[in-house]
C-alpha positions in Angstrom: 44.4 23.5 38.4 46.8 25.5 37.0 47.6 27.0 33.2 49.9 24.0 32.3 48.1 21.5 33.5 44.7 23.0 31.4 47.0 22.9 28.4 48.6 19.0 29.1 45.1 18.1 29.5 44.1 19.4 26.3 47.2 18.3 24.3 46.4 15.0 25.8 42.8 15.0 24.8 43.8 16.8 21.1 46.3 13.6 20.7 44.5 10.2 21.8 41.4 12.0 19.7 43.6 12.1 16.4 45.3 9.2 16.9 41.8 7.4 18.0 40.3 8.9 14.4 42.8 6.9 12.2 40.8 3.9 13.6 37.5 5.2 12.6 37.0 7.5 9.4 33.2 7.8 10.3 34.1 10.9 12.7 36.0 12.9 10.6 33.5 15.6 11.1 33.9 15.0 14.8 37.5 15.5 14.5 37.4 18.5 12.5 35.2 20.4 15.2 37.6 19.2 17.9 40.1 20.2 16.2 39.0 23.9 15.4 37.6 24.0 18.9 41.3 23.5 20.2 42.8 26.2 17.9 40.5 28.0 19.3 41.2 27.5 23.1 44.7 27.7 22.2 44.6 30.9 20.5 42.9 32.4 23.4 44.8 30.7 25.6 48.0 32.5 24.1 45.6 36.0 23.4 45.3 36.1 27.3 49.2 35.3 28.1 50.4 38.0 25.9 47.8 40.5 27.5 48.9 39.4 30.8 52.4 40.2 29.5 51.9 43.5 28.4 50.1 44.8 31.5 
């Protein structure tokens, strides 16, 4: 499993989750954490590319 596929699986996840909260406004809290949890992978994600980059 390569880079791209991590991330498509993760976009994937990130959207049916946000899309699946407009059904159900008990999870906001839920979706908040998921959310800041994939702002965080992504940010690290991009953090590791652009150290790759520069070595």
């Amino acid at each position: 499993m390569n880079n791209l596929d991590i991330m498509r699986f993760i976009v994937g996840r990130f959207t049916s989750f946000s899309l699946e909260i407009e059904f159900s406004p008990t999870s906001k809290l839920d979706d908040l954490l998921f959310k800041i949890a994939f702002l965080m992978i992504l940010a690290t994600w991009i953090k590791a590319r652009k150290t790759k980059r520069a070595t």
